[in-house]
Phi, psi and omega in degrees: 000137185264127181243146190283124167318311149331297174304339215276309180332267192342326201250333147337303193295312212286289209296309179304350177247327156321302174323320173286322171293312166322298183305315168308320171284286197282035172271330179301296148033259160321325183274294205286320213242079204235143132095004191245127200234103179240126218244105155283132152250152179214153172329011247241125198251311197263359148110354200301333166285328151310291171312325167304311211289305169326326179298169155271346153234038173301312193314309194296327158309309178273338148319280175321314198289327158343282153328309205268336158314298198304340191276320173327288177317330176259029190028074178109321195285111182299123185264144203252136153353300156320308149332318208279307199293316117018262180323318204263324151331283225271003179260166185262102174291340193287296181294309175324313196281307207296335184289305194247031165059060188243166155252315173230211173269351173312312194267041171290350163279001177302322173306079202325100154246023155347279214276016170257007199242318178277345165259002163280000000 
């Protein structure tokens, strides 16, 4: 599937506030609920997040795809790990909820990722 530099933005954000939402919750987790199998509901209408969250490697997963946007995007210069964590500092998260009509990352089901389900 070919993707438009537009789409590569759009689903780069999508994927970067999933991450942030995964990771928060499970440090949250980790921290409060550690050896307690405790299930958050939050909105989530195409369930895709929910799923994520069930992996054991999602962060790294959404990391990687991450990564592999951003190389599209600089057309071959390899964007390195190192970079990313860099990158995800450096994003306006505020503005990011507000572009796709979140108030917070709670409302991270909100999100459209159909193409992040077709490029899988």
């Amino acid at each position: 599937m070919k993707l438009t530099p537009k789409e590569v933005d759009e689903l780069q954000e999508k994927l970067l506030i999933v991450h942030k939402f995964i990771s928060q919750e499970k440090r949250y987790k980790n921290f409060y609920y550690k050896g307690i199998n405790v299930q958050k509901n939050f909105k989530d209408d195409q369930g895709m997040v929910s799923k994520l969250m069930e992996l054991d490697d999602a962060e790294d997963l959404l990391k990687n795809c991450i990564i592999e946007l951003e190389n599209m995007k600089r057309n071959g210069q390899q964007f390195t790990p190192a970079e990313l964590h860099e990158f995800l500092i450096d994003q306006d998260w505020n503005l990011l909820y507000k572009k796709y009509g979140m108030k917070t990352s709670e409302d991270v089901g909100k999100l459209d990722l159909g193409m992040f389900l077709e490029l899988l």
